[in-house]
N, C-alpha and C positions, 0 to 999 in steps of 0.2 A: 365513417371516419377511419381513415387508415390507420394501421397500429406504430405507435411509438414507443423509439425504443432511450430509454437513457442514456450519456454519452460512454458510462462507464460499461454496461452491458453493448452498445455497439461496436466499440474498442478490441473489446474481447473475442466478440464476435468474429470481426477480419482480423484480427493479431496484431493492432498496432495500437498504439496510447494515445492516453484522452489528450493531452499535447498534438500530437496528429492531428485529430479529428476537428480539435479547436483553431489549429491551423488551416484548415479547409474551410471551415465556416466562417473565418474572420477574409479570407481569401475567394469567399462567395462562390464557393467551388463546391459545398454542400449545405445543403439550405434546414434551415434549423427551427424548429418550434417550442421557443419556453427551455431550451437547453436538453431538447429531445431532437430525434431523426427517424424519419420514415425506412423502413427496411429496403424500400425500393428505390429511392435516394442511394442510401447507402453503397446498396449494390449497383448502381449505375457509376461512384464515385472510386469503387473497389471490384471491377468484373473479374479479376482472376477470383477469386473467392468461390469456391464449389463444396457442397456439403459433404463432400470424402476428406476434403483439408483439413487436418490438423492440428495445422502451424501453428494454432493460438495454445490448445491445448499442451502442445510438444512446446511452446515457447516458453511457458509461464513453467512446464517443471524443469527444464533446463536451467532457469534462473535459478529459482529455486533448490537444484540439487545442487548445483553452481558452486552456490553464491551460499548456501548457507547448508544442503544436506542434512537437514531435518527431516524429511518427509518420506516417507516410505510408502511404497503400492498401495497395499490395504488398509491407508488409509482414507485413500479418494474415493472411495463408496458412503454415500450416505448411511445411516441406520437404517436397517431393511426396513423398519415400521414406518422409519420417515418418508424412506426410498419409495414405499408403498402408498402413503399419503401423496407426494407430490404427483405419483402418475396418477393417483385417482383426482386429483384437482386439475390435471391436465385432462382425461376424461371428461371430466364435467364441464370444461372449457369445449371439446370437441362436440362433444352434446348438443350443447348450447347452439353451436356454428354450424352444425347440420340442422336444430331443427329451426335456426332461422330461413338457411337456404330452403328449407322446405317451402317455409312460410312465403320467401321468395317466389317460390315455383307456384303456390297456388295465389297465389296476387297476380302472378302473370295471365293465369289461368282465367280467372275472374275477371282481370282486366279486358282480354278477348271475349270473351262472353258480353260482359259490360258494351262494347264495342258494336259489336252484333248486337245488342238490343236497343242501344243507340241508335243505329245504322235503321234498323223497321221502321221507326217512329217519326223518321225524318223527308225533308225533303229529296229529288234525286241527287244533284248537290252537295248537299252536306251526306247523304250517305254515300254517294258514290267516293268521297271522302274520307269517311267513317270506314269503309270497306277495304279503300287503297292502305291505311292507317293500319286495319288487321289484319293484310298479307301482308303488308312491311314488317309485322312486329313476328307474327308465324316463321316467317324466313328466317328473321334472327338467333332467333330459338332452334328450327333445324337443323341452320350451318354452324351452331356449335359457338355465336359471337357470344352468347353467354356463357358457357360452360367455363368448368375452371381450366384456365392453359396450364402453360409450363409454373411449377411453385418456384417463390423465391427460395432460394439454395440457405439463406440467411436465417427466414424463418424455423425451418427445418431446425438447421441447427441452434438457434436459440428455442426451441423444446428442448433438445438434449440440455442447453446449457441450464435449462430452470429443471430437467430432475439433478442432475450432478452436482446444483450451487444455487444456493438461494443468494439473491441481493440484496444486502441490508442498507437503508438509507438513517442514519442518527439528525434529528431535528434538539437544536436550531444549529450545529454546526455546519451542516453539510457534509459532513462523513460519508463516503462509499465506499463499500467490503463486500466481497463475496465469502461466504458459507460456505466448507466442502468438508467431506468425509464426516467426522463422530462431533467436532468443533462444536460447544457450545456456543453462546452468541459471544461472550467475554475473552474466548480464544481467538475466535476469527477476527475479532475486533485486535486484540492488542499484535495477533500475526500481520494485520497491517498493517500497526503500525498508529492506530487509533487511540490516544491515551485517556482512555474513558476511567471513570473513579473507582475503585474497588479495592479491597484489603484485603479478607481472606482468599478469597476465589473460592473457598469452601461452603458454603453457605452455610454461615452463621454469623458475620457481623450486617451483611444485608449493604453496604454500601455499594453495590453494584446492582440499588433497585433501580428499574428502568420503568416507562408507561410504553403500552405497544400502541402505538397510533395506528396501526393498518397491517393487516397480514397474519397469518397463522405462525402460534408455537407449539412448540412438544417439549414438554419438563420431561429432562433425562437423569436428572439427579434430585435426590430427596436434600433438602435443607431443613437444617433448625430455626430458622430466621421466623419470624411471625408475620405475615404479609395479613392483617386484615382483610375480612371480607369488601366493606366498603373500598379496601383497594383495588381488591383483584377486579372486583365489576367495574375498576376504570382500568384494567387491563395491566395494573403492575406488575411484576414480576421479576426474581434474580434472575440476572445474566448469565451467571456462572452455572445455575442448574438446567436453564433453556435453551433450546438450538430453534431455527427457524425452521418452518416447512415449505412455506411458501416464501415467496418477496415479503421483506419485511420493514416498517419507517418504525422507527424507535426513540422516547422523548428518553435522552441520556443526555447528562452533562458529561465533556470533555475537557482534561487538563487544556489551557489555555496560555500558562505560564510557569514560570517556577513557582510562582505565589501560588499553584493550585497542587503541586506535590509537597505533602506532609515529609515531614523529620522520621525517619525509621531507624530502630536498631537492630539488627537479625543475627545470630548466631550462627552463621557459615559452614560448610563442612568442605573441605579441599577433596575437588575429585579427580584432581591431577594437576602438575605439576611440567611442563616441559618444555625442554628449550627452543628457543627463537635466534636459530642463530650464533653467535661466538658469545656475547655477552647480555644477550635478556632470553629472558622465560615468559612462558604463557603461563600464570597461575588461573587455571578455572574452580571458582567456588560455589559451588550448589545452594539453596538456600532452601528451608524446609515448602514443603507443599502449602501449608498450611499459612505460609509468612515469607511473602514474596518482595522483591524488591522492588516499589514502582520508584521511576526517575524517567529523564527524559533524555534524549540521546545528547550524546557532547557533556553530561554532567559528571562530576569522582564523588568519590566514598572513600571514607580516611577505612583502613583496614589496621587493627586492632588484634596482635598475636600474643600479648599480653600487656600489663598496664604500662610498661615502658617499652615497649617495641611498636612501634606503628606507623603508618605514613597511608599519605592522601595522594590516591592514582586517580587516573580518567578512567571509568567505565568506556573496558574497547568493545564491548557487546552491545548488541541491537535491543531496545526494550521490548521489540515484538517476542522474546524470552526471557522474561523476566526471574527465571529460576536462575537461568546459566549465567554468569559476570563470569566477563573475564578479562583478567589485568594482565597488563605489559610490564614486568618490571625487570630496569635494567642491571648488572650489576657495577654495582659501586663498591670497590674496597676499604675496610672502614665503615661503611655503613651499618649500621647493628640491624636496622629492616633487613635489607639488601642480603647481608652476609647471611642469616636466619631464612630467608628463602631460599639463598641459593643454595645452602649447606644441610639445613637442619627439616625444614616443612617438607610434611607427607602428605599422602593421601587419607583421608579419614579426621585429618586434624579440624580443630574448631578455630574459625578464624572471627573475631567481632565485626560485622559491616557499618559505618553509621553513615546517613545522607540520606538520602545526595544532597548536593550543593553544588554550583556554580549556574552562570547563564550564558556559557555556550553552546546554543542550542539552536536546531535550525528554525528557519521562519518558513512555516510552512506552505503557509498560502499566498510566498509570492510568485509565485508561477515561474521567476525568471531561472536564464539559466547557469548553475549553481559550478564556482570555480574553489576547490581545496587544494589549501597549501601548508604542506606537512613537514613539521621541521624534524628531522630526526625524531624521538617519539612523542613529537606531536601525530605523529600516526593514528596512536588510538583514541584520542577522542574521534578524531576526522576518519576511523574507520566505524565508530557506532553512529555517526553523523549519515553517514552514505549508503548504509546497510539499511537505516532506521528511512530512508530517501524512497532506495529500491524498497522496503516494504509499501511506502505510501502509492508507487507504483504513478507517481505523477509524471511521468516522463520527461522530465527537464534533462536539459542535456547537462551532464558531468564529465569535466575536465579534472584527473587527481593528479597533481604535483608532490613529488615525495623527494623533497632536497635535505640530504645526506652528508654530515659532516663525512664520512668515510665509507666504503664500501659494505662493513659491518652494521652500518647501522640502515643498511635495507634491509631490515630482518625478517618480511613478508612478502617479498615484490612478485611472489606465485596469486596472492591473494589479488593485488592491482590487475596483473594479465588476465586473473580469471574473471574480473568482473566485466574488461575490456573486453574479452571474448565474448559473455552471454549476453552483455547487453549492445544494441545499437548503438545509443547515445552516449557511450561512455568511451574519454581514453584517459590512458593514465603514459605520466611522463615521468620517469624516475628519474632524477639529477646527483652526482656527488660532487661538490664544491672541493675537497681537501684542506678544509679548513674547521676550527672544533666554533660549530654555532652556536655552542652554548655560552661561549666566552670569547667573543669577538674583539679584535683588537680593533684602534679608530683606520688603521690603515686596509683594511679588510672589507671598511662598508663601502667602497666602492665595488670590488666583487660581489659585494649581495646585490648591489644596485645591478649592476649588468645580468645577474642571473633572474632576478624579477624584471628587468626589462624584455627577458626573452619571456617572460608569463605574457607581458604588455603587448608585445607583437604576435604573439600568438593570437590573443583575441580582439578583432575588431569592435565587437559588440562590448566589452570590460564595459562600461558605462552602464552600460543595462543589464549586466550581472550581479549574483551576489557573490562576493570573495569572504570567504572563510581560511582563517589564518590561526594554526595552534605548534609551537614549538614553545623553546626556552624564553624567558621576558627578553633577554636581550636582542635576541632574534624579532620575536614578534613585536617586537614594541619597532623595531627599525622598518619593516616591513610594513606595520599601519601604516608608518609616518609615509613610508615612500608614494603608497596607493593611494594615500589622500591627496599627495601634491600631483599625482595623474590625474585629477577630477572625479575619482569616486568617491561618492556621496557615504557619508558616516554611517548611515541608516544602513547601507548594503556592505560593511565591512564589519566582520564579527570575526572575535583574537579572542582565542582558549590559550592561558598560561600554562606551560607543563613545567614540571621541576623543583 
């Protein structure tokens, strides 16, 4: 039976996303089993692919240093113990496939033999039959029709890609993530973008127990947490202290809504502070190791500087970093928040986080392809939306609209062009109107109407999209109303309030 491969390790494979490949198969252009593909398939639907390429390798960290520059060299090596495990499992696998071919060769062996004792016993006839049958088979075997030809270039490189990254598969959601560098299982997971349950990450509240349904682990970190014996012989274990060795299926529950993210309050510490621009700031706040922030992308957190100074931002951070928040805040003169960030707040200060809260949040599993529309800062929700998108690594195509009461208030538009550059499926269109959207006059919403009808012509397919819409109410409340009378469906239009 030939080997299959999953669409998310295929993807990877030749350098293009599960969106691609599902487009091929729906396109009967490659032929697919159970949501698997043959390597030889594959490479007949992808022949530039050569096992000296790349592309896929050099694609995924250009994103990556891109688009978020987290990631540094030493850390894409596995743990040498692990490093050392997956080639020995790859060994054993090797093993295995030489001593079946063996078993092959002397079956054939046997099989001539068998032939020839056949061939005695019979009439002239059926031996001279018998005989023609084992110089046909003899031949075959000399000119080499059995021996192994040319290897698939794909296989090859998927060995490399199983020491370098294990593939973890989460039941019953359907989660897929790869495993690379020191990553326990609960890092690789939420760097995708996967919002599986957990609290400390330390191992001591144990909410991040998991069952390993299939595949090897290696515990890298000691916990206090008590996993009974009767558990562990059904294979539980914390996330936060295990990393995978091999491919791994893993029974975790995954946040599914806001209903499955708990209420937190964390105690902050400001690890900088700076400006965006003429009038907003990036305030980034840290959150201890030990008491991290989970939420889901598109959600705020009311921030807390003391019992009377406070206000509720959108989380503009990706929850695949759940330590790092960071808020957009503009300034406002007058405002007592406002004026105390932009005047008085350090580094080192203690800031109270509470939340999260809200539900704009994206839909994750509906494949279509995903249109944001950014009112002045409505940015930052719609940038932890997009960020938290490119983690899930789904390849929907993204279109970002960034409409701008004034030129000042595109206070990131290096961040649009860089995502537009690394990624394929993405463009971003930055707009300024000249007019304050925050407080629209009634003679004005004809101008919004003309500037989202240029959204409308832009996209053919709008019907089969989903449109995400986060600025001021007065703004986004105009803007539902408009796309709803274009015929899209309620269900595919979600509005984040800023302000």
């Amino acid at each position: 039976m030939p080997q299959l491969l999953s669409l998310s390790r295929a993807a990877r494979l030749v350098g293009v996303s599960r969106t691609a490949l599902q487009k091929k198969i729906k396109d009967g252009e490659l032929p697919s089993f159970d949501g698997t593909v043959t390597p030889d398939d594959l490479l007949h639907v992808y022949p530039q692919t050569q096992f000296e390429d790349d592309s896929e390798f050099d694609r995924i960290s250009k994103i990556k240093e891109r688009s978020f520059g987290k990631r540094v060299f030493e850390r894409a090596l596995p743990d040498k113990e692990v490093l050392a495990a997956r080639i020995a499992d790859l060994s054993k696998q090797l093993a295995e496939v030489e001593t079946r071919l063996k078993r092959y060769d002397e079956l054939l062996q046997s099989m001539s033999d068998k032939l020839g004792e056949s061939a005695s016993r019979h009439g002239q006839d059926v031996k001279a039959a018998l005989e023609d049958f084992r110089d046909w088979l003899s031949r075959q075997v000399e000119e080499g029709v059995l021996e192994i030809g040319v290897p698939n270039p794909l296989m090859a490189r998927d060995s490399v890609l199983r020491v370098m990254a294990a593939h973890v598969r989460i039941q019953p959601s359907g989660h897929e993530f790869f495993l690379e560098g020191h990553d326990t299982l609960l890092e690789a997971a939420l760097r995708a973008g996967v919002a599986l349950d957990y609290g400390c990450s330390n191992g001591n509240c144990g909410r991040c127990k998991a069952r390993v349904v299939a595949g090897q682990v290696k515990k890298v970190r000691n916990h206090d947490f008590h996993i009974s014996e009767a558990e562990k012989a059904q294979g539980y274990l914390l996330m936060c202290s295990n990393t995978a060795v091999s491919d791994v299926d893993l029974d975790a529950p995954v946040a599914g809504g806001v209903q499955d993210i708990p209420f937190q309050q964390i105690e902050a510490k400001v690890r900088s502070v700076e400006p965006l621009g003429q009038d907003h700031l990036l305030l980034h706040l840290q959150t201890p190791r030990t008491h991290r922030m989970r939420f889901l992308a598109g959600q705020a957190a009311t921030l807390e500087i003391s019992k009377s100074i406070f206000a509720t931002l959108p989380i503009a951070s990706c929850p695949c970093d759940e330590r790092n928040l960071h808020f957009h805040v503009r300034r406002q003169p007058g405002n007592v928040f406002s004026d105390y960030v932009f005047d008085k707040l350090k580094h080192g200060d203690t800031v109270k986080v509470e939340g999260p809260q809200g539900e704009f949040i994206l839909a994750e599993k509906a494949g279509r392809p995903l249109i944001f529309i950014a009112f002045d800062d409505g940015f930052a929700p719609v940038k932890s939306l997009i960020e938290h998108a490119m983690a899930l690594e789904t390849g929907n195509s993204i279109h970002l609209y960034w409409i701008a009461s004034a030129l000042d208030d595109l206070y990131l538009p290096n961040v649009g062009r860089a995502w537009s550059d690394a990624l394929d499926e993405f463009r971003f269109t930055p707009l300024v109107v000249g007019m304050e959207l925050g407080n629209l006059h009634e003679r004005q919403d004809e101008r919004l109407h003309n500037v989202l009808q240029g959204v409308v012509n832009d996209h053919a397919d709008l019907l089969q999209s989903d449109v995400y819409l986060a600025g001021p109410e007065t703004v986004a409340t105009l803007a539902e109303r408009y796309f709803l009378t274009q015929g899209l469906p309620k269900t595919r239009l979600f509005v984040g309030v800023t302000g």
